[in-house]
Biopython code that builds the backbone (N, CA, C, O; Angstrom):
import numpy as np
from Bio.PDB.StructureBuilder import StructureBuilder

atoms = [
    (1, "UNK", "N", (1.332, -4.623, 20.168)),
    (1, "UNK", "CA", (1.420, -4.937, 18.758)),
    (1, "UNK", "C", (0.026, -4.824, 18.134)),
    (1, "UNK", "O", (-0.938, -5.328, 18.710)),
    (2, "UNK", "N", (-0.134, -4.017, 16.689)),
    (2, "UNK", "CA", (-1.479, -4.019, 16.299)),
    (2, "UNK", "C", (-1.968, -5.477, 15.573)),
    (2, "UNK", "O", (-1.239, -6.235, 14.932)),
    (3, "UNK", "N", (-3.180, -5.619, 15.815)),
    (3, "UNK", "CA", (-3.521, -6.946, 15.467)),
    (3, "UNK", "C", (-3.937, -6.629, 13.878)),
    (3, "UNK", "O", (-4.388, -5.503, 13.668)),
    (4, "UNK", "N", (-3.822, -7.495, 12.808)),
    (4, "UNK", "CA", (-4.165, -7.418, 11.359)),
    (4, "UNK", "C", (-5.526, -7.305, 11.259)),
    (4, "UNK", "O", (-6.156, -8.009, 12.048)),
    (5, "UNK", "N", (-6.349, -6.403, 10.278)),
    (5, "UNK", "CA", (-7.910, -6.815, 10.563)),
    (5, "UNK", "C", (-7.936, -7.637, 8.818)),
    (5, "UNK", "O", (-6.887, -7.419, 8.210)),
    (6, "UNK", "N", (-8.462, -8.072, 8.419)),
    (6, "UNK", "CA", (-9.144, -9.008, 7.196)),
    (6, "UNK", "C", (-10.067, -9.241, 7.563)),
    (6, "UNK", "O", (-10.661, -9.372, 8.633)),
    (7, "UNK", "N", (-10.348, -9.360, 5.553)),
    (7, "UNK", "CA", (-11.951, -8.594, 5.409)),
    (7, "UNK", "C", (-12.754, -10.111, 5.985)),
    (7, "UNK", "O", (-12.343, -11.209, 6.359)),
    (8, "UNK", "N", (-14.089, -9.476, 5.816)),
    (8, "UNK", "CA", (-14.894, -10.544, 6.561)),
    (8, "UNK", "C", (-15.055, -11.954, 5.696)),
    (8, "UNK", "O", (-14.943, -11.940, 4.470)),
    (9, "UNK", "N", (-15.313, -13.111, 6.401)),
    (9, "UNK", "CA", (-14.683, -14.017, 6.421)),
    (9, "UNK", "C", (-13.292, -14.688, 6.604)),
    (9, "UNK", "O", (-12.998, -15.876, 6.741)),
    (10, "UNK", "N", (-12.601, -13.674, 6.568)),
    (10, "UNK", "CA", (-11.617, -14.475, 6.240)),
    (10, "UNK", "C", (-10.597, -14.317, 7.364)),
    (10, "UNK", "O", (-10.631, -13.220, 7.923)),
    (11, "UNK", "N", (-9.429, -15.455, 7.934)),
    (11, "UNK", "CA", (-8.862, -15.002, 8.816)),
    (11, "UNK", "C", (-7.064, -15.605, 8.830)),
    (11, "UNK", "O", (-6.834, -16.455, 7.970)),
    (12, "UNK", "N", (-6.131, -15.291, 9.535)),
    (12, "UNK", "CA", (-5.299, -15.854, 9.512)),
    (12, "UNK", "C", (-4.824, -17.337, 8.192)),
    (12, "UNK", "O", (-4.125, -17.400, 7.181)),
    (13, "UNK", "N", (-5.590, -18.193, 8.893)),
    (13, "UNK", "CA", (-5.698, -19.343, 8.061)),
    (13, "UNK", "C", (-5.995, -19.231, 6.632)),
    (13, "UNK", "O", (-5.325, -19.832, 5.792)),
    (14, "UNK", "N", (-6.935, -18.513, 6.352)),
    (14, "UNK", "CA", (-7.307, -18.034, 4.979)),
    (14, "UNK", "C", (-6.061, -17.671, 4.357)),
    (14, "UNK", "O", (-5.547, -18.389, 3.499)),
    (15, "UNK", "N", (-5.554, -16.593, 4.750)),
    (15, "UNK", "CA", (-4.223, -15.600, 4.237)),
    (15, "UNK", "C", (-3.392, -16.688, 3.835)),
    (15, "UNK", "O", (-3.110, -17.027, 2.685)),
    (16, "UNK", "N", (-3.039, -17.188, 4.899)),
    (16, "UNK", "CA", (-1.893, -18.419, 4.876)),
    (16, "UNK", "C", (-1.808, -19.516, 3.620)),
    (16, "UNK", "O", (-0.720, -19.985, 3.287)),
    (17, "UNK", "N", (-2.899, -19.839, 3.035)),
    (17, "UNK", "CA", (-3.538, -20.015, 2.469)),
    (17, "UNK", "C", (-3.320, -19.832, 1.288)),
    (17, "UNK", "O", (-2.720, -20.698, 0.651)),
    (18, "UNK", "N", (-3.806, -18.510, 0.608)),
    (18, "UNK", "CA", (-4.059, -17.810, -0.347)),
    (18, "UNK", "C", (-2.072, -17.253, -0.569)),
    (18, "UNK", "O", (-1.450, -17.408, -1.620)),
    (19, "UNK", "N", (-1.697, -16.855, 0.259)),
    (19, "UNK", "CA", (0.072, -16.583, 0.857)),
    (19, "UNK", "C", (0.590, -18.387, -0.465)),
    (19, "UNK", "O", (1.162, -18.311, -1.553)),
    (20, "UNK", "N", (0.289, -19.191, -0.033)),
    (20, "UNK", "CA", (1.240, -20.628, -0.001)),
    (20, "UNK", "C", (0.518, -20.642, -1.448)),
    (20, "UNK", "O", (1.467, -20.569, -2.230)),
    (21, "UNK", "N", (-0.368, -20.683, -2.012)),
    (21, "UNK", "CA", (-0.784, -21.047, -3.472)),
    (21, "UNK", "C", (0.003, -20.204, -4.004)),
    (21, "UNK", "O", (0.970, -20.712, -4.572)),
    (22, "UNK", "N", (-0.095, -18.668, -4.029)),
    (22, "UNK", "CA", (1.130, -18.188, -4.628)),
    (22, "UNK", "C", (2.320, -17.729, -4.740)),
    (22, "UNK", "O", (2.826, -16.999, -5.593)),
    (23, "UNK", "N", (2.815, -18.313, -3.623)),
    (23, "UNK", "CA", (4.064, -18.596, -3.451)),
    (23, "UNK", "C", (4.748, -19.745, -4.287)),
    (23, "UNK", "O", (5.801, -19.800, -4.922)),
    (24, "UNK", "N", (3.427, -20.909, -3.959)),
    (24, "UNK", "CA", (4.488, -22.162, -4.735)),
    (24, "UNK", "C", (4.037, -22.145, -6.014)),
    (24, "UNK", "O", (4.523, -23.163, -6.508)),
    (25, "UNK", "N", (3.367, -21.567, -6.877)),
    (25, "UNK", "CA", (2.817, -21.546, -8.137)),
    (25, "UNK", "C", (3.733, -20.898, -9.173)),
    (25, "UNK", "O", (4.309, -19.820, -9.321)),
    (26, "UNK", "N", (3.599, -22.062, -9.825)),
    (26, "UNK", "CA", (4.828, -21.996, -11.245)),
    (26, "UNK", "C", (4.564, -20.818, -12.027)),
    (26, "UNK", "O", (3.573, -20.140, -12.297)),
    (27, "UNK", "N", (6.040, -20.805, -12.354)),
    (27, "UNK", "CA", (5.084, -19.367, -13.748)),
    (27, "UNK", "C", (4.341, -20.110, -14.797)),
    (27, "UNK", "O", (3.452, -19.381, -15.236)),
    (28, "UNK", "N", (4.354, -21.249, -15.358)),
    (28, "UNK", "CA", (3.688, -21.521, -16.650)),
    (28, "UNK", "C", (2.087, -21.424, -15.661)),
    (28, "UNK", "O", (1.137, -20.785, -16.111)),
    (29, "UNK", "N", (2.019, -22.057, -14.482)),
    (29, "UNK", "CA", (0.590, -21.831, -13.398)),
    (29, "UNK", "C", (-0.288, -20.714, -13.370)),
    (29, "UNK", "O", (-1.497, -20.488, -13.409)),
    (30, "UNK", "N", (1.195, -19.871, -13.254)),
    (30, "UNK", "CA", (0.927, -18.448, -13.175)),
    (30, "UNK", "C", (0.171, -17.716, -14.183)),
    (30, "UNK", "O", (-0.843, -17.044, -13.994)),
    (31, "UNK", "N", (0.799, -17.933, -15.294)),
    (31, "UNK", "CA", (0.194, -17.938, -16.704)),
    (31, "UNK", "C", (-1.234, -18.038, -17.375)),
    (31, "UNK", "O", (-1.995, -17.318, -18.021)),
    (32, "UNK", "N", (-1.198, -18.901, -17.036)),
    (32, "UNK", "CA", (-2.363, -19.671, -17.073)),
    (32, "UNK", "C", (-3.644, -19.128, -16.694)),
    (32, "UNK", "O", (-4.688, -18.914, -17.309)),
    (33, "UNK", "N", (-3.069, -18.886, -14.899)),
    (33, "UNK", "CA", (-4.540, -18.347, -14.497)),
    (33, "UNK", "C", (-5.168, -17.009, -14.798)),
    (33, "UNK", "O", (-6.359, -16.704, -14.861)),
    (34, "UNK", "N", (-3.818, -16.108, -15.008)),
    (34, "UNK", "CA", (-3.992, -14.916, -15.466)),
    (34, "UNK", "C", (-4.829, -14.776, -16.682)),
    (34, "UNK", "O", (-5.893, -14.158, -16.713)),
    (35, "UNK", "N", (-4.166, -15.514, -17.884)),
    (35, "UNK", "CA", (-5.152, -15.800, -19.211)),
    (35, "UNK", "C", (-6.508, -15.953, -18.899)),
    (35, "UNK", "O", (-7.402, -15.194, -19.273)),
    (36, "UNK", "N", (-6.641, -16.963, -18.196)),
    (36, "UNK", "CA", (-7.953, -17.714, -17.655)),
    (36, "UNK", "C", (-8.549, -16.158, -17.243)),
    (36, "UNK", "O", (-9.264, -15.614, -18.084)),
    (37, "UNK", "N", (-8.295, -15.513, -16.097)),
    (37, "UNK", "CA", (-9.060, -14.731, -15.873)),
    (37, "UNK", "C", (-9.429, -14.076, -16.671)),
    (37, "UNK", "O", (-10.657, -13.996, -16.716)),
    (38, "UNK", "N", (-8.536, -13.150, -17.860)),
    (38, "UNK", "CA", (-8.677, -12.302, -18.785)),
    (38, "UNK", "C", (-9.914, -12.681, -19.829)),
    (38, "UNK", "O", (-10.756, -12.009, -20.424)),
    (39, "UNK", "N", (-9.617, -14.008, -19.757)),
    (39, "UNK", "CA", (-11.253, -14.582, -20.763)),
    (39, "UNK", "C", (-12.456, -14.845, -20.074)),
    (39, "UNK", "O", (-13.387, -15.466, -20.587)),
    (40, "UNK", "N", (-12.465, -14.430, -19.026)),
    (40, "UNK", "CA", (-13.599, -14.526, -17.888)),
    (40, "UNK", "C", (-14.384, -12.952, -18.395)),
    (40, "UNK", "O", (-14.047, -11.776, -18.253)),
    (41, "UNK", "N", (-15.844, -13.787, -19.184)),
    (41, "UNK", "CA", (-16.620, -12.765, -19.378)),
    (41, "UNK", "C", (-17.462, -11.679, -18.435)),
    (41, "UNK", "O", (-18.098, -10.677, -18.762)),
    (42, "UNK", "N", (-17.166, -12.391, -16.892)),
    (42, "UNK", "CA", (-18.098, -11.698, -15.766)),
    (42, "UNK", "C", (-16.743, -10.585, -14.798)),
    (42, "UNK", "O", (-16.850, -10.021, -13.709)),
    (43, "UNK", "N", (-15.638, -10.632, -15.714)),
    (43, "UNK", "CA", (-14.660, -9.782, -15.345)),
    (43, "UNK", "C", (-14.107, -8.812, -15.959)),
    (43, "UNK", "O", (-13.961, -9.104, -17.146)),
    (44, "UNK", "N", (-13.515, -7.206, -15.560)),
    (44, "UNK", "CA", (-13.557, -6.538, -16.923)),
    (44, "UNK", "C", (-11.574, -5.998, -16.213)),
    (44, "UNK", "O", (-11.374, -6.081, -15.001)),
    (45, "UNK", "N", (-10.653, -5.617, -16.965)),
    (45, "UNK", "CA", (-9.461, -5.178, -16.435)),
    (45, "UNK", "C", (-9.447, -3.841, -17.184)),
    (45, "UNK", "O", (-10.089, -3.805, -18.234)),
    (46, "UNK", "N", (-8.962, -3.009, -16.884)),
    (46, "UNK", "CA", (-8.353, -1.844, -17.141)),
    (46, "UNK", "C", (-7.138, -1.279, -16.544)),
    (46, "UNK", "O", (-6.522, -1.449, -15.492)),
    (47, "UNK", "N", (-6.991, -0.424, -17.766)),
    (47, "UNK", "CA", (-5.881, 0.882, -16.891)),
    (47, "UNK", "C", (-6.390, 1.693, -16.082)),
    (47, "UNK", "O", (-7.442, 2.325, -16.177)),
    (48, "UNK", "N", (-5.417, 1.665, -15.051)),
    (48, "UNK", "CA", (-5.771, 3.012, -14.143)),
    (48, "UNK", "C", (-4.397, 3.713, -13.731)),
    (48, "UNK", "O", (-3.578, 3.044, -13.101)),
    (49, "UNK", "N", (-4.044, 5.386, -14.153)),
    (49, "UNK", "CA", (-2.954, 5.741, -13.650)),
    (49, "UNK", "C", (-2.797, 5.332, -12.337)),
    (49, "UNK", "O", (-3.788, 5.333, -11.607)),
    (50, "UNK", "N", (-1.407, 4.882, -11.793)),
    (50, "UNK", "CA", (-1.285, 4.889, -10.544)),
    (50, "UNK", "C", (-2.098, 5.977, -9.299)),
    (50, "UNK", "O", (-2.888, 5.829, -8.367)),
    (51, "UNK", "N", (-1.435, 6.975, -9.882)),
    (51, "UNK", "CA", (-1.914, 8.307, -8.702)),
    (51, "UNK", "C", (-3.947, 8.417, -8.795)),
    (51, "UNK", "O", (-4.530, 9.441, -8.436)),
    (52, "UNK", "N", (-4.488, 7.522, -9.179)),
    (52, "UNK", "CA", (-6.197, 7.142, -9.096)),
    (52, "UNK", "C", (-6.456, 5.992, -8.288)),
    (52, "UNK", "O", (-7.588, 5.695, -7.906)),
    (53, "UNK", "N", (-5.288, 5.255, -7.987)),
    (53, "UNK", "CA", (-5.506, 3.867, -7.532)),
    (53, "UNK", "C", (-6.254, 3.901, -6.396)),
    (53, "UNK", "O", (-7.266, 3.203, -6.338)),
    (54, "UNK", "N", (-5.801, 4.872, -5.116)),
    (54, "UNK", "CA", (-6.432, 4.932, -3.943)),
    (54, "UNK", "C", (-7.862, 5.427, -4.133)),
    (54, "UNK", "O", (-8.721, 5.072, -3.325)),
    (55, "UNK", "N", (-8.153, 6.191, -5.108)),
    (55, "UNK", "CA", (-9.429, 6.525, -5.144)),
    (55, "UNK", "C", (-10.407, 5.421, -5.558)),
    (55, "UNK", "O", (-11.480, 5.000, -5.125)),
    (56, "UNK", "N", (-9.667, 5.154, -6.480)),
    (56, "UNK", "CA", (-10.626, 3.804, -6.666)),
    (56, "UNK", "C", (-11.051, 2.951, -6.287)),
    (56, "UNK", "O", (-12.118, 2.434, -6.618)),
    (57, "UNK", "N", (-9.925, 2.448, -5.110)),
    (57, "UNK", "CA", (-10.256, 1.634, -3.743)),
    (57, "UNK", "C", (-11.192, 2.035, -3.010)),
    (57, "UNK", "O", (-12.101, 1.396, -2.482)),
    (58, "UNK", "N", (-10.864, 3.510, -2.979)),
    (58, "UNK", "CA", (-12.103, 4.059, -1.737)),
    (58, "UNK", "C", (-13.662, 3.946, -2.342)),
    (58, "UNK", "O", (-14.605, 3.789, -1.567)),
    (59, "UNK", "N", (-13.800, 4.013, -3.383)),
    (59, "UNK", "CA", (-14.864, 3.892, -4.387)),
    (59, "UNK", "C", (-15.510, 2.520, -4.493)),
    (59, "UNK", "O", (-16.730, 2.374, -4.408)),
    (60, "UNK", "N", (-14.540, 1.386, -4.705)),
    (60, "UNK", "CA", (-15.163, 0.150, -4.513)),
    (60, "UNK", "C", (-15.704, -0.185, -2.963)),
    (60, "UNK", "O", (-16.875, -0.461, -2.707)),
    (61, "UNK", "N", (-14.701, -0.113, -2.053)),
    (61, "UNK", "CA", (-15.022, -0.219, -0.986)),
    (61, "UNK", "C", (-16.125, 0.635, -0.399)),
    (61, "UNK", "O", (-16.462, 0.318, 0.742)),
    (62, "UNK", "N", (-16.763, 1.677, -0.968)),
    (62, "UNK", "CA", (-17.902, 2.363, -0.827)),
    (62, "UNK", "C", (-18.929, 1.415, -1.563)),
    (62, "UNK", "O", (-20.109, 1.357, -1.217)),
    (63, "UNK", "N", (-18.570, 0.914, -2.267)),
    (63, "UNK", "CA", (-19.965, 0.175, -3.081)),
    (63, "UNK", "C", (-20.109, -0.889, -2.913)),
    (63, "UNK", "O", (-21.151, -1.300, -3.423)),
    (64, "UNK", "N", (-19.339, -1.868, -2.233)),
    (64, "UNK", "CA", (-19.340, -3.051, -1.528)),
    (64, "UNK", "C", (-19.846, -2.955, 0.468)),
    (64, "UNK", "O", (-20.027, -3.953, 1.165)),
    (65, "UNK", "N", (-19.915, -2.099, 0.753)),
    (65, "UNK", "CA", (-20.206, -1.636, 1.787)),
    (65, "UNK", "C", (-21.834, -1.300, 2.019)),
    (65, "UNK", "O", (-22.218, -0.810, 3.081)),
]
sb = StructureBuilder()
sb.init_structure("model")
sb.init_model(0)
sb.init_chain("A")
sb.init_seg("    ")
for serial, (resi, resn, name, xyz) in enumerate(atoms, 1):
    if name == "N":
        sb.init_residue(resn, " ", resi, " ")
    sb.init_atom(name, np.array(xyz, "f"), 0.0, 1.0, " ", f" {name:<3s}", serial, name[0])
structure = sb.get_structure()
């Protein structure tokens, strides 16, 4: 069986974790945090066509690396 890799720091427990907050999180919760983020000035969202998505991954993950 292949073993899961996650990113550094983080492991099993983490997931589990991060898994159970949004799982049990209400939609008005839900709501909320989303807004919250969107007014977070040190964060920016955009569109990206789907068929760019992987590139873009490969791109961050090049620059976090």
């Amino acid at each position: 069986m292949k073993q899961n890799k996650f990113p550094p720091g983080w492991d099993d427990e983490q997931v589990q974790r991060v898994l159970e907050h949004y799982e049990t999180q209400s939609e008005e919760e839900s709501f909320a945090e989303d807004e919250a983020a969107y007014e977070d000035s040190s964060q920016t969202f955009m569109e990206i066509p789907n068929e760019l998505v992987p590139k873009v991954r490969e791109l961050l993950a090049k620059r976090t690396t």
